[in-house]
Steps between C-alpha positions, in 0.01 A plus 500: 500500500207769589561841403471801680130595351398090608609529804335825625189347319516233721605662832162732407305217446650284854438803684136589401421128584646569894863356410763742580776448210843725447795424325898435601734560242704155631499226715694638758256835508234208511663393811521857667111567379421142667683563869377888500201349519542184823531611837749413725407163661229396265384183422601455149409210259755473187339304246706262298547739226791501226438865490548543852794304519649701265498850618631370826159551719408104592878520677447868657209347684617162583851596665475887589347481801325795426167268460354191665477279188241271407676305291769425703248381816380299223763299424609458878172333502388127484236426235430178598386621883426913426316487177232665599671749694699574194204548248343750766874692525554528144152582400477851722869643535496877556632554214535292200789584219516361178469520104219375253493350140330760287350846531224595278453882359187543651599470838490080563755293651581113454643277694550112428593242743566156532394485886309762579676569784571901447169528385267550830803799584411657186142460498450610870688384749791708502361841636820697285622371117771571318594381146814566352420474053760515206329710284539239235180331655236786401275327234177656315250272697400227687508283210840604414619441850392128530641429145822668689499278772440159326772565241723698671508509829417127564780318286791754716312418843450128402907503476555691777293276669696186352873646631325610843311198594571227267144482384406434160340827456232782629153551379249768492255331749349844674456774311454867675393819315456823719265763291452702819604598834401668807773805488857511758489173512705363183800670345668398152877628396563472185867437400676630176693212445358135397484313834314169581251258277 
C-alpha cells in the first residue's frame, strides 16, 4: 500500500500530465466522489471492474434510475443481429466509469485487457472518464507497472474470468498506457483501501 508522500507524488505527477487525480479515504467516499460527479440522466458506461463492483457503483448505475446505463442496453441487446450497433454504443458513452491496473509515479496509467473492449472509451471515445484506483496499484514506472500486471493482476483476473465465464483463463492481448491527457476530461480517485487487480 502507497503512502501518503507516494500518493501526493503521484496525484502531482497525474495532474501536471492533464489527469485530474484526488483521493477518498474508502470505497464508499469513492462512491460519493464518483456520483458527485454524473448528472442526472447521463449516459453512463460501468466497466466490468472488480473495483467497481466493490464499492457498490456498477449497481448504483445499473438499477438507480438515476442514469440511462450502457451496460444494461447492452445486455438487452442481441450480438448476433446488433453487433455493430453495440461496438459504436460502448465505444462513445457520455461518460465512461471504471478502474485501471497500475499507476505509475510520474503521472502514467495502465490498463490491460483481454478484449479491448473498454479501451476506445478510455482512449477517446468517452467524452468524461472516471477511474476509481486502490492505492495499492501506484508503482515507480512503466516497467514496474507491466511486471504488475503480468504477475499480479493477470493470474486474479484469469480466475475471475474462469468462475465468471467458464473460460480457461484471460490474457494480456491489448495493452493501453496513457502518459498524457487533454485536461477535464479524465478523473482518477484513488481509494485508501486495496480494491481490484
Amino acid at each position: 500500500m502507497a503512502n501518503e508522500s507516494k500518493i501526493e507524488r503521484t496525484i502531482s505527477a497525474l495532474k501536471a500530465n492533464g489527469i485530474d487525480a484526488l483521493v477518498a479515504e474508502n470505497g464508499e467516499e469513492a462512491k460519493r466522489k464518483i456520483l458527485e460527479r454524473l448528472p442526472v440522466g447521463a449516459d453512463v458506461m460501468s466497466m466490468t471492474s472488480v473495483t467497481l463492483d466493490a464499492i457498490g457503483i456498477s449497481k448504483e448505475i445499473q438499477d438507480s434510475g438515476k442514469f440511462n446505463s450502457v451496460s444494461k442496453k447492452l445486455f438487452s441487446m442481441d450480438r448476433k443481429t446488433q453487433s455493430s450497433e453495440m461496438r459504436k454504443i460502448g465505444s462513445a458513452p457520455d461518460w465512461a466509469i471504471g478502474s485501471v491496473h497500475a499507476v505509475t509515479e510520474d503521472g502514467n496509467v495502465l490498463i490491460a485487457s483481454a478484449s479491448g473492449s473498454q479501451l476506445p472509451a478510455y482512449v477517446f471515445g468517452a467524452a468524461h472518464v472516471i477511474w476509481a484506483v486502490g492505492i495499492q496499484k501506484i508503482v515507480k514506472n512503466i516497467e514496474e507497472g507491466i511486471k504488475r500486471i503480468y504477475e499480479y493482476s493477470l493470474p486474479l483476473e484469469s480466475e475471475r474470468a474462469r468462475k465468471a465465464y467458464g473460460v480457461p483463463g484471460s490474457s494480456v492481448n491489448k495493452l493501453l498506457i496513457i502518459n498524457k491527457e487533454m485536461p477535464g476530461r479524465i478523473t482518477l480517485i484513488f481509494v485508501k483501501e486495496n480494491l481490484g487487480f
